[in-house]
VOGU-3710 file (C-alpha; in Angstrom, 3 decimals, decimal comma):
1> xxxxxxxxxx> 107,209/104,538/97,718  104,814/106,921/95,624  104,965/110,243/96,877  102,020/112,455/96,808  103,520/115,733/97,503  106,938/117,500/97,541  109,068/114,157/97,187  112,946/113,400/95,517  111,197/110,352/94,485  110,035/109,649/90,471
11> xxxxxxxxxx> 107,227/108,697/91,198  105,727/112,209/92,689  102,468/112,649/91,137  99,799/114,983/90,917  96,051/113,740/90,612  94,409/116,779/88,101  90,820/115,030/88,849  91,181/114,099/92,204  87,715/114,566/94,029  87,584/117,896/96,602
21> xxxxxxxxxx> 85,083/116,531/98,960  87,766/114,435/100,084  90,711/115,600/102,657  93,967/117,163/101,188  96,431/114,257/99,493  99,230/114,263/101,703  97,728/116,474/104,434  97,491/116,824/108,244  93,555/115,951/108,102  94,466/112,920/105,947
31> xxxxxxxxxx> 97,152/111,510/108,056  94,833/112,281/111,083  91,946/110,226/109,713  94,689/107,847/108,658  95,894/106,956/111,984  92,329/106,945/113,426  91,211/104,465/111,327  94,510/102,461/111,765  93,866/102,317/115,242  90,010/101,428/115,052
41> xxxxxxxxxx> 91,531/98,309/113,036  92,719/96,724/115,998  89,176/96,584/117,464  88,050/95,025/114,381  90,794/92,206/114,350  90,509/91,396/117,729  86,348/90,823/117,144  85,731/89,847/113,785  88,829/88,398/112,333  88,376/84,939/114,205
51> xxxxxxxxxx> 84,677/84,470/113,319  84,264/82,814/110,076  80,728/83,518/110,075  81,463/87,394/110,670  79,436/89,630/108,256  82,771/91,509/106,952  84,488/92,620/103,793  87,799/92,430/102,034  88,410/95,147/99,504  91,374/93,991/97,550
61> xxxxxxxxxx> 94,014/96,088/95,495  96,466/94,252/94,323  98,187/97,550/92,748  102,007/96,849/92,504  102,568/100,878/93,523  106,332/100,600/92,441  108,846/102,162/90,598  106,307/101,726/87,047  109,439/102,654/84,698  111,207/99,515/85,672
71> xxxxxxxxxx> 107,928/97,713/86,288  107,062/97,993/81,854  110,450/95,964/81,890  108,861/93,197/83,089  106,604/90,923/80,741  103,297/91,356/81,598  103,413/93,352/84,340  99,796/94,499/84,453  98,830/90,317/85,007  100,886/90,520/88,157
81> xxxxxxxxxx> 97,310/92,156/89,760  96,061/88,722/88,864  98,238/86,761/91,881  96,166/88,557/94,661  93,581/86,430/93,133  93,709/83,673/95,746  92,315/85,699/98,387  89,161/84,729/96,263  89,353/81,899/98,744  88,462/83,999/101,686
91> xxxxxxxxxx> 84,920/83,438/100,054  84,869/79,965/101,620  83,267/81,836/104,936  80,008/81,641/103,924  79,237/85,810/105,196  82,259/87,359/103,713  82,288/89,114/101,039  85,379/90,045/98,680  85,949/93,155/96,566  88,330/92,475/93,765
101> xxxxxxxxxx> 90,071/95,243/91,798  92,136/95,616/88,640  93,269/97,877/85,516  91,482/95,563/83,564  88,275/93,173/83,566  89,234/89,379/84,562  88,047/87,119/82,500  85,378/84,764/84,052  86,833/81,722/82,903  89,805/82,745/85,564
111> xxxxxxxxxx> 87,362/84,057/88,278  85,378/80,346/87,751  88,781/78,718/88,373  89,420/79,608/91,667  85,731/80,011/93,053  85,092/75,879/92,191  87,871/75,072/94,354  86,073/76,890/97,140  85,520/74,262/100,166  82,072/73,586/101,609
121> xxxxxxxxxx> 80,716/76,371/99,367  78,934/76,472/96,008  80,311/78,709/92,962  77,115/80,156/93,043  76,780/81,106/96,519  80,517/82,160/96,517  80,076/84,017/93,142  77,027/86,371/94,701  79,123/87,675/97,444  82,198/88,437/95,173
131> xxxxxxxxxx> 82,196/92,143/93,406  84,828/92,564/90,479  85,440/96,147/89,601  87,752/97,748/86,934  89,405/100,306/85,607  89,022/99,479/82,306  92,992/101,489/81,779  95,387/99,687/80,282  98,341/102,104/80,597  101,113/102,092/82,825
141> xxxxxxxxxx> 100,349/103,636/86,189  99,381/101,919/89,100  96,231/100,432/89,306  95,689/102,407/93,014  96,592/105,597/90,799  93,719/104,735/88,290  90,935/103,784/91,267  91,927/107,203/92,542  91,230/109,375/89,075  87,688/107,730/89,322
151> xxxxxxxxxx> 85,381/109,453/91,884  82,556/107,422/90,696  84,566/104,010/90,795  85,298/105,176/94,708  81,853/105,724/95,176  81,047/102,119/93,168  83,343/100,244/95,975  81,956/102,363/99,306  78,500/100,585/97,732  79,326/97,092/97,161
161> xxxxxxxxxx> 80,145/96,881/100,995  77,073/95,514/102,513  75,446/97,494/105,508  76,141/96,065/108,927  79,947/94,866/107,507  83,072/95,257/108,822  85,756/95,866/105,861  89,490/96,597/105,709  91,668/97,238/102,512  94,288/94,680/101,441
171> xxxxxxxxxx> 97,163/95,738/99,128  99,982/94,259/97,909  102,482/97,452/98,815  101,212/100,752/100,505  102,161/103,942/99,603  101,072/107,419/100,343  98,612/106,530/97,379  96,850/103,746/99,101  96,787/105,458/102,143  94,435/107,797/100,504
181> xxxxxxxxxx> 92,300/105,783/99,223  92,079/104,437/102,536  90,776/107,969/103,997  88,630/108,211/100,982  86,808/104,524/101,611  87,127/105,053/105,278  88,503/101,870/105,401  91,336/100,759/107,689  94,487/98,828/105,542  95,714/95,588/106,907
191> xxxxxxxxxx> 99,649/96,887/106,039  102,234/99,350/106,794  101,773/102,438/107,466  103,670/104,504/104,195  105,058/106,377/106,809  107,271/103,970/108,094  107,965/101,780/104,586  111,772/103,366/105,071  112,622/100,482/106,765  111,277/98,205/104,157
201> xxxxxxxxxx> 114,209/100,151/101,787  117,760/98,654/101,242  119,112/101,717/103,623  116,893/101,053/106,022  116,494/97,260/105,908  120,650/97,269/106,841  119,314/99,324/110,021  116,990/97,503/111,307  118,860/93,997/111,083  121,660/95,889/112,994
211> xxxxxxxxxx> 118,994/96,666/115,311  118,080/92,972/115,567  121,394/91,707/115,540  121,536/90,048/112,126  124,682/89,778/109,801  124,580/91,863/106,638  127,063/91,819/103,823  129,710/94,643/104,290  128,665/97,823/102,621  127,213/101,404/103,417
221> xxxxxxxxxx> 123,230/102,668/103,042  121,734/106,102/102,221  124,082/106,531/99,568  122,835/109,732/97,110  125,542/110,627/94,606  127,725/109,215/92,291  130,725/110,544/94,367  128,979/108,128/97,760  128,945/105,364/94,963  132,592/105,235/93,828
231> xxxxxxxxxx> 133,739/105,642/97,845  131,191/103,013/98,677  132,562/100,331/95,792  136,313/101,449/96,507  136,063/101,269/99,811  135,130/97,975/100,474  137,845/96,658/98,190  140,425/98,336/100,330  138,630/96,950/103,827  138,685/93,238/101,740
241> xxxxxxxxxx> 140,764/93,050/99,175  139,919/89,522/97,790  136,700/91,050/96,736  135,965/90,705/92,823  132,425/92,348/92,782  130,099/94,881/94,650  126,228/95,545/94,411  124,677/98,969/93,624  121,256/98,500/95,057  118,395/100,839/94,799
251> xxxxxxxxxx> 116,082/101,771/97,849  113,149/100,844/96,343  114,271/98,347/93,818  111,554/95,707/92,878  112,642/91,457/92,022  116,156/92,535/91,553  115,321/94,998/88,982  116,697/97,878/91,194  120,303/96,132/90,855  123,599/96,612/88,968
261> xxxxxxxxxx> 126,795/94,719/89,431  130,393/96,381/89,507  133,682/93,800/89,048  136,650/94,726/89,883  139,629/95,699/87,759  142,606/93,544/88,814  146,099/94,485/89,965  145,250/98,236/91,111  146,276/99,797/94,136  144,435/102,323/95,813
271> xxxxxxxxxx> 144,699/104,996/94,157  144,263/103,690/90,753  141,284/101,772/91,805  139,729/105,429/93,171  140,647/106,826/90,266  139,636/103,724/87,807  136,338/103,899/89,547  135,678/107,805/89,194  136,257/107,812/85,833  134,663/103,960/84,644
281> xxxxxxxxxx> 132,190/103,243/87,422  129,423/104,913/85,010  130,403/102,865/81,796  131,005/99,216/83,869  128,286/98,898/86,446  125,698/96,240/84,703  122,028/96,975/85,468  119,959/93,625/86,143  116,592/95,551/84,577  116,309/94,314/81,168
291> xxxxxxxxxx> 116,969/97,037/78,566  117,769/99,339/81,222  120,932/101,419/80,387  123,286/102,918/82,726  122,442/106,278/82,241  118,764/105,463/83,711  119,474/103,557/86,396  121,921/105,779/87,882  119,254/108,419/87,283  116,783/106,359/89,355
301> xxxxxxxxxx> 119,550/105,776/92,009  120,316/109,600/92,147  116,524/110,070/93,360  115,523/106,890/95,407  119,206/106,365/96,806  120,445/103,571/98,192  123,379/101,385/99,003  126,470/99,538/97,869  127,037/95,673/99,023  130,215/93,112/98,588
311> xxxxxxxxxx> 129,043/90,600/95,924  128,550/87,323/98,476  130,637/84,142/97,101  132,661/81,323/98,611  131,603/78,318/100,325  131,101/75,404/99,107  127,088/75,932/98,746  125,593/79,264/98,269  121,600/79,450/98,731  118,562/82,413/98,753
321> xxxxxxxxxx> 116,341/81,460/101,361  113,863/83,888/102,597  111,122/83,891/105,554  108,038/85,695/105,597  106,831/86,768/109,159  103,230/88,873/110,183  102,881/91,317/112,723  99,038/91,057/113,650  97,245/94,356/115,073  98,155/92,848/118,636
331> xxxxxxxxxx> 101,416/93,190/118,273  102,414/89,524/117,527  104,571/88,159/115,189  103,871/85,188/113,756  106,740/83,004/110,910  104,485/82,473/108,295  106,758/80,210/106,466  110,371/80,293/104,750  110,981/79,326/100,984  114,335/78,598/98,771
341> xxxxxxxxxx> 114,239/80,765/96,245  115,539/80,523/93,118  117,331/83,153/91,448  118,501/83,994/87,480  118,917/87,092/85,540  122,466/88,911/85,948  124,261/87,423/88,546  121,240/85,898/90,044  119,626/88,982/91,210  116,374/88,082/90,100
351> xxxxxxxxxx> 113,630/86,149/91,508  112,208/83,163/89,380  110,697/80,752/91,740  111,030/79,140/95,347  110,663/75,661/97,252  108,892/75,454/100,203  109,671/75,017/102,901  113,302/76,145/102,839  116,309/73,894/103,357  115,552/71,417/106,554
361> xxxxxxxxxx> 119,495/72,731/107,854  118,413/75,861/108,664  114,415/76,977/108,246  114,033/76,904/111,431  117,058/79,577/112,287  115,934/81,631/109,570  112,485/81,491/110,768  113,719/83,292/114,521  115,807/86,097/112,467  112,821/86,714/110,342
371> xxxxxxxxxx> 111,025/86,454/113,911  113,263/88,835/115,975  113,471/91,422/112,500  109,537/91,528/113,101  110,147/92,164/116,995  112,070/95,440/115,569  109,123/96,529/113,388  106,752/95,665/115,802  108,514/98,502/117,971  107,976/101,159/115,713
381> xxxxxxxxxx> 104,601/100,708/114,902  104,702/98,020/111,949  101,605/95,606/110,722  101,219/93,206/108,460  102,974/90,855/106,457  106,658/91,102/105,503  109,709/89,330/103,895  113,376/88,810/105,000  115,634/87,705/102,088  118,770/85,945/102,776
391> xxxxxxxxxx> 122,298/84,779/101,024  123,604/82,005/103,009  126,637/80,193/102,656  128,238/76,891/103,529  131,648/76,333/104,699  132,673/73,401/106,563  129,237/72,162/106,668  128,041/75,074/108,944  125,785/77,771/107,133  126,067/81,463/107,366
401> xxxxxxxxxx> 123,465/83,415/106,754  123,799/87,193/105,757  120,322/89,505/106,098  119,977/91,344/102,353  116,547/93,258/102,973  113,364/93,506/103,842  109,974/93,730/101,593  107,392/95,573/103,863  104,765/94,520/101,359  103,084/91,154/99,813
411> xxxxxxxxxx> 105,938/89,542/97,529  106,713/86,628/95,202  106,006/84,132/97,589  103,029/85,061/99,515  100,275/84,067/96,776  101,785/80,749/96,327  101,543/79,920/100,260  98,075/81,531/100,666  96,830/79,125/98,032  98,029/76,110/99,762
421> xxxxxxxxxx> 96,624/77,545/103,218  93,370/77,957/101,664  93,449/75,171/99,734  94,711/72,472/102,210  93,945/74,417/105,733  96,816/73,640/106,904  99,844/75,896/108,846  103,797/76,273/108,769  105,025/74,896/112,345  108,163/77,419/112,423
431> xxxxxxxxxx> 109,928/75,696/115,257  109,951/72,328/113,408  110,177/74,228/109,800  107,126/71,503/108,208  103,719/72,204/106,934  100,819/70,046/108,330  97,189/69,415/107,185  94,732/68,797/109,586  95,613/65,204/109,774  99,111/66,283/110,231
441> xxxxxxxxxx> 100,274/65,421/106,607  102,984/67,450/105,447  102,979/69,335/102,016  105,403/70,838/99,696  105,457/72,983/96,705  108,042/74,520/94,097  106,074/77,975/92,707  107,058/80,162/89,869  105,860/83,769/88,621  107,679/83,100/85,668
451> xxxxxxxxxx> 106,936/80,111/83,232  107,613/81,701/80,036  108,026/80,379/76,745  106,955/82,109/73,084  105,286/78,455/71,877  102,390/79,645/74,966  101,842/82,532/73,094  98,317/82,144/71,558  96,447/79,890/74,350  93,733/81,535/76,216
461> xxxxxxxxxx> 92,643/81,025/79,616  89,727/78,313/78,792  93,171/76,017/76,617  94,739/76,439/79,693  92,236/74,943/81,502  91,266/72,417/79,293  94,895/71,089/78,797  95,355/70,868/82,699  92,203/68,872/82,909  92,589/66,162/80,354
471> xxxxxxxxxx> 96,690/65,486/81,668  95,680/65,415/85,154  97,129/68,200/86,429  94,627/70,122/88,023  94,432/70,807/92,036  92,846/67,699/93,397  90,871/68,477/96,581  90,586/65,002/97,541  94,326/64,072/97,409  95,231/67,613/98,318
481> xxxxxxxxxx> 97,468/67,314/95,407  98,581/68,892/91,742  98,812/72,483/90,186  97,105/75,732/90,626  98,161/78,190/87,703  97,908/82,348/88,199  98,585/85,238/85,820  96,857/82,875/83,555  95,775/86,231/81,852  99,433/87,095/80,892
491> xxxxxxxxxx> 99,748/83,943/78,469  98,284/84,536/75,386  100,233/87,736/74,533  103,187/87,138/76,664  103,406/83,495/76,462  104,120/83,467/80,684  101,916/82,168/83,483  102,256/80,975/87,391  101,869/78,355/88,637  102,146/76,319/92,308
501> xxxxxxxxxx> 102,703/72,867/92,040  101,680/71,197/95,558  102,802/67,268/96,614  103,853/65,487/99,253  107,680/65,581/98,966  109,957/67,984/97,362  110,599/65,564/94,710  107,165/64,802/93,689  106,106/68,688/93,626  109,677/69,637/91,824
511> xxxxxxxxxx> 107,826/66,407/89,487  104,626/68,352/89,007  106,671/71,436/87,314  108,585/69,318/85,094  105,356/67,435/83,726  103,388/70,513/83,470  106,174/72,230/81,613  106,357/69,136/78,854  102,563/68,467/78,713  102,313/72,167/78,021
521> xxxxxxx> 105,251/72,242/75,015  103,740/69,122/73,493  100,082/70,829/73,635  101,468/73,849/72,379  103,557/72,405/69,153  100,684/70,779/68,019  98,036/73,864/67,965
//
């Protein structure tokens, strides 16, 4: 997380402009108003948050407050604020109002997108209780940095919450950075409290599923040194010798990012493994970042820490489901839904894309580890939503599934199911692992972050559009069927977009992807 004071962490920061009127960053009158306000939310979930027709505000950051060196490795990282733009759809209660923030201005062509879809409520109407504020700061640091280095933009958001509204903050992470923004809105967050986002880190992810009872890959957490490192990798190979590769895993690594791989040399013994590994382990681990050298990442594993894990293989199927569960202000934890993700990048650390729902053999047992990991948080204070990833593996037709870690935050797959909830109105049944409708038809979808192809490069939001239209591929509200793009910002310099591609079987929405990926090569060949 961000730290705001005396922290081992790279991101400690110091705001130069940071307002005075406003409590100490970091401080015991901050964390006191913190907690206050936390605990005024529950009030306000148990009264409002049922009532469509409550007068009450969302305030929306969709700041990825993250490790930003390793986040400028990803294309187009400052469109990623763009996928919090589904909870646009919130504006279908006809007295809420939605506070949208980013680096950058959003292009109305993108903002028009999503309100039309809106059910039961005109753009118009939907468009006059919707307030879009930026920073107008394209550089690197978080957006919840940039809100904070702007009194007057602070002041700007306290205004555009109507009098007599309720209002909360939603984020896509929180740190010590949105928890004072919190104090200076004097809004409560619907998320974690920073002070307990340890257990959202590899260390303490491995601690909490021994807590719950999960299996974990062998390894060790809260590993600081290069020395905890090389006994980490080595010993595991002694305690399994079959083993052919380890993971070095950052704390607070983001979409794999935070990764490097280690193989083992063959045909050492003990000692000369040790040895091998004191002396090599700094020129052979491979980083998953892109263009991130060894040097730097062991850098940014000296101050984050973190652990080392065997490198899972075997079976005769190996899969990367995930669950994503919600502990409500009550107290109750809810599965939200599972998805199979799909992973590339070195070794296939890195997340591309997911089905949902995941594999029919097991959702539904991944669903009630997800569920009892929440019963942990719950414990110690945890709300909001969060994500369990998994490696499991089949052998003899019976799947194993081995708890990796935990994302105490919004993450690759909650925009794409929070469009088709809002979209379709429909819930996950976790017991029977389907989505229903209303009418109790099910839906599928295959969703991707990461569409990317240089021939895009060029096409502005309104081509997009346009193309999507005349093929057929747009969202149809009446069939409840077809594609809803995000990020769409991120494709004319980038050449990358999202998308969500929604049907009524696995096969047809895996169908949707395919035909939106040729009709957009064949559009863009013949600009």
């Amino acid at each position: 997380m961000e730290g705001l004071v005396t922290s081992k962490h790279p991101l400690n920061i110091s705001l130069d402009h940071f307002n005075s009127k406003f409590p100490q960053m970091g401080g015991v009158e901050e964390l006191r108003l913190f907690d206050k306000l936390q605990q005024e939310f529950t009030n306000q979930y148990e009264l409002f948050f049922p009532d469509n027709l409550a007068y009450k505000t969302i305030v929306v950051i969709p700041s990825l407050t993250l490790d930003q060196e390793v986040l400028q490795k990803i294309d187009g990282a400052l469109h990623y604020e763009e996928r919090m733009l589904c909870m646009l759809m919130l504006l279908r209660m006809p007295r809420t109002h939605v506070v949208y923030l980013t680096s950058m201005p959003v292009d109305p062509v993108i903002v028009d997108y999503y309100l039309h879809l809106l059910p039961g409520i005109t753009g118009l109407h939907a468009r006059e209780r919707l307030t879009l504020l930026s920073c107008y700061d394209l550089s690197h640091s978080s957006l919840v940095k940039k809100i904070l280095q702007r009194p007057r933009l602070i002041e700007r958001i306290r205004k555009s919450i109507p009098d007599g509204h309720v209002a909360h903050l939603a984020c896509f992470n929180t740190t010590p950075l949105e928890r004072t923004l919190a104090v200076c809105l004097n809004l409560p967050i619907y998320g974690c409290d920073p002070a307990l986002v340890y257990m959202g880190t590899k260390s303490g992810s491995r601690r909490v599923f021994r807590q719950a009872g999960l299996l974990m890959p062998p390894g060790s957490e809260d590993l600081r040194s290069y020395d905890d490192i090389v006994h980490a990798v080595a010993g595991l190979k002694d305690m399994y010798p079959g083993l052919k590769k380890a993971v070095i895993k950052m704390n607070d690594g983001f979409s794999g990012d935070g990764n490097a791989i280690i193989h083992y040399p063959e045909g050492l013994n003990k000692l000369e493994l040790f040895n091998w590994l004191h002396h090599q382990l700094s020129l052979e681990i491979k980083p998953v970042a892109k263009d991130m050298d060894i040097d730097k990442f062991l850098q940014k594993f000296y101050m984050m820490e973190g652990v080392v894990e065997a490198f899972v293989e075997g079976g005769e199927e190996i899969t990367s489901p995930s669950v994503q569960c919600r502990i409500n202000p009550l107290g109750e934890v809810d599965i939200v839904s599972t998805h199979e993700q799909i992973m590339g990048g070195e070794e296939g650390q890195v997340f591309l894309g997911a089905h949902f729902p995941a594999h029919a053999d097991y959702c539904a047992e991944i669903g009630a580890m997800g569920k009892a990991v929440g019963e942990v948080l719950k414990e110690a204070g945890v709300i909001g939503r969060f994500g369990v990833d998994f490696i499991s593996v089949r052998k003899n037709d019976k799947w194993t599934h081995y708890a990796l870690e935990i994302n105490l935050r919004k993450g690759g797959t909650t925009h794409p199911f929070l469009m088709l909830q809002f979209l379709t109105n429909g819930y996950y049944n976790g017991e029977k692992g389907v989505y229903l409708t209303p009418n109790g038809q099910q839906k599928y979808y295959f969703a991707s972050d990461n569409l990317q192809k240089n021939i895009y490069k060029g096409l502005v939001p309104m081509d997009l559009i346009d193309i999507a239209m005349l093929n057929g591929l747009h969202f149809d509200g009446f069939t409840q069927q077809g594609v809803m793009f995000h990020m769409i910002g991120a494709l004319s310099q980038y050449g990358k977009l999202g998308l969500v591609c929604i049907g009524n079987s696995p096969e047809e929405a895996s169908g949707l992807f395919e035909k939106t990926v040729q009709v957009l090569d064949s559009e863009a060949v013949t600009l």
